[in-house]
C-alpha positions as CSV (number, residue, x, y, z in Angstrom):
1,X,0.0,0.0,0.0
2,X,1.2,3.6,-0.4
3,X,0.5,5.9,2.2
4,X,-0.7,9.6,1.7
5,X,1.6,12.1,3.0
6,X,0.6,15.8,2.4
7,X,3.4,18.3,1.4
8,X,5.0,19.7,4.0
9,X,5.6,16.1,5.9
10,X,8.9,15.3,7.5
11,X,9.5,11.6,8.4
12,X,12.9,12.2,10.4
13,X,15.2,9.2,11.3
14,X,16.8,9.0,14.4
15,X,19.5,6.7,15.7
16,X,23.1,6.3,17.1
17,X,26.2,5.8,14.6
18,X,26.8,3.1,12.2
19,X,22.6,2.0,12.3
20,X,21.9,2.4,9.3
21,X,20.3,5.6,9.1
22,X,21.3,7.0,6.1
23,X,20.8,3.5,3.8
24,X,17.0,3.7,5.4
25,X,16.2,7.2,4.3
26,X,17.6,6.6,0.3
27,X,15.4,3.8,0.4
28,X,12.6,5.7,1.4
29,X,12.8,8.4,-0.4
30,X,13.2,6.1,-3.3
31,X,10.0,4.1,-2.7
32,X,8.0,7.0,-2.1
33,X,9.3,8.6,-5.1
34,X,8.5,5.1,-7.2
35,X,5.1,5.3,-5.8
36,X,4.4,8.8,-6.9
37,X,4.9,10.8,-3.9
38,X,7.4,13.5,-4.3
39,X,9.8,13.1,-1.6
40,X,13.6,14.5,-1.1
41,X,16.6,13.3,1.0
42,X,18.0,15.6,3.9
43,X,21.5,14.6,4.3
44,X,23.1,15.2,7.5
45,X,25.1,18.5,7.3
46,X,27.1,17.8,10.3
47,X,29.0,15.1,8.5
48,X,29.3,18.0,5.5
49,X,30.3,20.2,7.8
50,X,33.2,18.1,9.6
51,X,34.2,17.0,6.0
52,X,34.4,20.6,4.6
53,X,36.3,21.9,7.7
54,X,38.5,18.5,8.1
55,X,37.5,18.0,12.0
56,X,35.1,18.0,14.5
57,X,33.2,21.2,15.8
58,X,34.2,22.8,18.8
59,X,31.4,23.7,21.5
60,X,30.0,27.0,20.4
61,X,29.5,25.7,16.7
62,X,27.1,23.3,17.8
63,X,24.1,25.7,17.5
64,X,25.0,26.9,14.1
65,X,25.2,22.9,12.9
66,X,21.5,22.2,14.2
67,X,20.1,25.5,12.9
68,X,21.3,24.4,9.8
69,X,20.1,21.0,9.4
70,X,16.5,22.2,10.6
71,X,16.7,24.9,8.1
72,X,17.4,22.4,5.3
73,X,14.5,20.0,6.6
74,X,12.3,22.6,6.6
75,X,13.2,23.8,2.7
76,X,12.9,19.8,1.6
77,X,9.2,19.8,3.2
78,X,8.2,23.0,1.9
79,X,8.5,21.6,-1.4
80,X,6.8,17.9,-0.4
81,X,8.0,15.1,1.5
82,X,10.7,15.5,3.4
83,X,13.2,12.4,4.6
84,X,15.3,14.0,7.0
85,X,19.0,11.3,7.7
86,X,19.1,13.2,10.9
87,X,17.4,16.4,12.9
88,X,18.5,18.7,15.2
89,X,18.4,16.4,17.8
90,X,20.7,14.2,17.5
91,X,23.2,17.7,17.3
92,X,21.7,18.6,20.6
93,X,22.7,14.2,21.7
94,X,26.0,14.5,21.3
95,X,26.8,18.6,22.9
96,X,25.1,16.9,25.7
97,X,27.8,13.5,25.6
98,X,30.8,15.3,24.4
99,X,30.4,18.5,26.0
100,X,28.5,18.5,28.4
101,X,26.0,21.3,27.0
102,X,22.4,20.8,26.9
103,X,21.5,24.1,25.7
104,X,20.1,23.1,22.3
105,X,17.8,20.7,23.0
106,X,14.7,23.2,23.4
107,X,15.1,24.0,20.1
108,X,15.9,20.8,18.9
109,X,13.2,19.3,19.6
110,X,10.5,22.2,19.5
111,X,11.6,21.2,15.5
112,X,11.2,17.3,16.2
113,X,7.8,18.1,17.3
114,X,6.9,19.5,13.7
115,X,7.7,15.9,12.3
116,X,5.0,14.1,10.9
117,X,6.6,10.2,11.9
118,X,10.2,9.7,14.2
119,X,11.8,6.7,13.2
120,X,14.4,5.2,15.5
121,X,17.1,3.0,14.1
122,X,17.9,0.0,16.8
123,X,21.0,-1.4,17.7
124,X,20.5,-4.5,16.0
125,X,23.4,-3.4,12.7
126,X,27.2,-4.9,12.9
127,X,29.0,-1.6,13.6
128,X,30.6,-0.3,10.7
129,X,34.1,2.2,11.4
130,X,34.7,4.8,9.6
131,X,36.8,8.2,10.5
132,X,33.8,10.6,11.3
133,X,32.7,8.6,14.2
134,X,33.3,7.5,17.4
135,X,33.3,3.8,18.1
136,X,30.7,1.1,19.0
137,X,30.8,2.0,23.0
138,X,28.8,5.1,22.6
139,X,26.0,3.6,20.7
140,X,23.9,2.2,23.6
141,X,24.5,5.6,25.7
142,X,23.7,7.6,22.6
143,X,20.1,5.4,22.0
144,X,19.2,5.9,26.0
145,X,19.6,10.3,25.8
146,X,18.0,10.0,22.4
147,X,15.4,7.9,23.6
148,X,14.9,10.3,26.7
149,X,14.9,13.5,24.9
150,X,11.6,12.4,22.7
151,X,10.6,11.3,26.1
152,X,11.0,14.3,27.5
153,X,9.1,16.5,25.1
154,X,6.2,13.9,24.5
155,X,7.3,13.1,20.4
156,X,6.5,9.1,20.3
157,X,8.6,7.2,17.6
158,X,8.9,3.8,16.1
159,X,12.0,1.7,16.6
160,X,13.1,0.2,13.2
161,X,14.4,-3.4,13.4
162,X,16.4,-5.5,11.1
163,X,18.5,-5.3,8.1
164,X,18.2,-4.2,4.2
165,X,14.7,-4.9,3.0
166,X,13.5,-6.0,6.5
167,X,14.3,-2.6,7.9
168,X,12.8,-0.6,4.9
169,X,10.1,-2.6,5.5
170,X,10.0,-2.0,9.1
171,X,10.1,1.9,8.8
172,X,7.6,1.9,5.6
173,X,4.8,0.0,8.0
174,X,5.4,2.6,10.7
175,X,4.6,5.0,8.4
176,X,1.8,3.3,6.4
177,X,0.3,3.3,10.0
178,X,0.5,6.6,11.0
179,X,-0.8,7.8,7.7
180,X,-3.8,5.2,8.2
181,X,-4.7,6.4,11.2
182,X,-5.5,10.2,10.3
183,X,-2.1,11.3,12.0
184,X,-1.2,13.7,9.6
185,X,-2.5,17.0,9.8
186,X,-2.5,19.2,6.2
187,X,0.6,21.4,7.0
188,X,2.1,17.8,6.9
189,X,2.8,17.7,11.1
190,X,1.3,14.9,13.1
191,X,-2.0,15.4,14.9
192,X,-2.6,14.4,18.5
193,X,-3.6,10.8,18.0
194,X,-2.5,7.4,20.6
195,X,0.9,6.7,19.6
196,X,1.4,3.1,17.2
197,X,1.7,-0.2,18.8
198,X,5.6,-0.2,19.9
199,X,5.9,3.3,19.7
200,X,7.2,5.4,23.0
201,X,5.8,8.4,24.4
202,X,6.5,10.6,27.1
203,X,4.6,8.6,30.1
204,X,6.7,5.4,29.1
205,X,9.9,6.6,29.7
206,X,12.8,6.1,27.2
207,X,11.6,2.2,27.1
208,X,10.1,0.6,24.5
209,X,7.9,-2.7,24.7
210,X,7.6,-5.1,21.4
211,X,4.7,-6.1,19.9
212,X,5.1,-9.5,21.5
213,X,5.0,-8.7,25.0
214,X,4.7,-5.9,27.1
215,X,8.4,-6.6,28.7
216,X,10.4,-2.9,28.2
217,X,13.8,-5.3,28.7
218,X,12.6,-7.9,25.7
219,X,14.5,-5.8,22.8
220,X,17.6,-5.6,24.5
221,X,17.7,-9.1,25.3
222,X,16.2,-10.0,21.5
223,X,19.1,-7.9,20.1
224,X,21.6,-9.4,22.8
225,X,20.7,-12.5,21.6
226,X,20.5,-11.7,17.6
227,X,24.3,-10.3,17.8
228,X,24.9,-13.3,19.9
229,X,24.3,-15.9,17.0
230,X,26.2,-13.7,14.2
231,X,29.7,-14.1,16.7
C-alpha cells in the first residue's frame, strides 16, 4: 500500500552511529518517489560540515550545525515530503555526551515536534568504522539520551528493526500506519492521535515494549541474543 503524506511532511530518522540511518532514508525516499509521492533526502550536514572543515566542531559551533540542518529540513518539506537522515536532535545528543552542553535541546526538539513520523534506528546493525565517528561504546548511551529526549518533550517514535529490505520494511509499516490512522494533519505535522503499537511516548519513559509482550527489557535481550548468534 502507499500511504498519503501531504506536502510539507517530515519523516525524520533518528539513531546512534553506524545504524543504518542513512541506507534507510535513500530507500525511502526512493520508494516514495516510485510510488508517486514526491519526496527529497535531507543529508546530515554535520558530517558535510566536519568533511568541509577537516574535524570536528568545537562547542560553540554546535548551535549553528542544528540550525542548519533544521533549516534544510524545513526547505525539503516545503517543497513535499521530506526524509530527514538526521534532525537537530541528535546535534543537541551528542553537545550533551561530548560537551556537556544541553543548551540546544529546546530548540531541537520544539523542531522534532513538527515531524509528521520519528523513526528510531535500533542497535541490532554490525557496527561499521569509519573516520567521522566514534566507536561502537557510545551507541547504547547515545540510544538511552536520544530515547529520553523524545521522552521528555512527549514526540512518540517507532524503533526500526532489522536489516536491508526488513528494515525498509520495518520503517515503511510505521509510516503506512501513521498515515492510516489520520495522524497527519495538512501542514504535513502529526496530529494528536494514541501513539502506534511499539511506539514510546512521554509517560513510558525512554523504554520501549515489542509487539510481543509488554516486557520494556525484551529488545535488549532479543538484540543481545541476535548479535549473539552472528559471533
Amino acid at each position: 500500500m502507499t500511504p498519503v503524506l501531504p506536502t510539507g511532511c517530515i519523516v525524520a530518522l533518528l539513531g546512534a552511529e553506524s545504524t543504518g540511518k542513512t541506507e534507510l532514508a535513500r530507500a525511502l525516499v526512493q520508494r516514495m518517489n516510485e510510488r508517486g509521492i514526491h519526496a527529497t533526502f535531507v543529508g546530515e550536514y554535520l558530517r558535510e560540515w566536519c568533511e568541509r572543515e577537516g574535524r570536528t566542531p568545537r562547542a560553540d559551533e554546535q548551535q549553528a550545525i542544528a540550525e542548519e540542518q533544521t533549516r534544510r529540513i524545513d526547505a525539503a518539506a516545503a517543497l513535499g515530503v521530506a526524509v530527514a537522515d538526521t534532525t537537530a536532535v541528535m546535534t543537541a545528543v551528542y553537545s550533551e555526551l561530548l560537551f556537556a552542553d544541553t543548551t540546544l535541546y529546546p530548540d531541537a526538539l520544539a523542531a522534532q515536534q513538527r515531524c509528521a513520523i520519528t523513526l528510531l534506528t535500533a542497535l541490532d546493525l554490525p557496527w561499521v568504522a569509519d573516520e567521522m565517528r566514534d566507536g561502537p561504546h557510545v551507541r547504547e548511551p547515545v540510544d538511552a539520551m536520544v530515547r529520553r529526549a523524545l521522552a521528555s518533550a512527549g514526540v512518540a517514535y517507532t524503533v526500526v528493526h532489522g536489516s536491508g529490505s526488513e528494515r525498509l520494511a520495518s520503517a515503511w509499516r510505521a509510516i503506512q500506519s501513521v498515515a492510516d490512522r489520520g495522524g497527519l494533519s495538512r501542514d504535513g505535522g502529526r496530529d494528536a492521535v494514541a501513539p502506534d503499537r511499539g511506539a514510546a511516548t512521554a509517560s513510558e519513559g525512554w523504554t520501549w515494549s515489542c509487539d510481543k509482550c509488554s516486557d520494556p527489557e525484551c529488545e535488549h535481550r532479543l538484540f543481545t541474543d541476535l548479535l549473539a548468534r552472528r559471533e
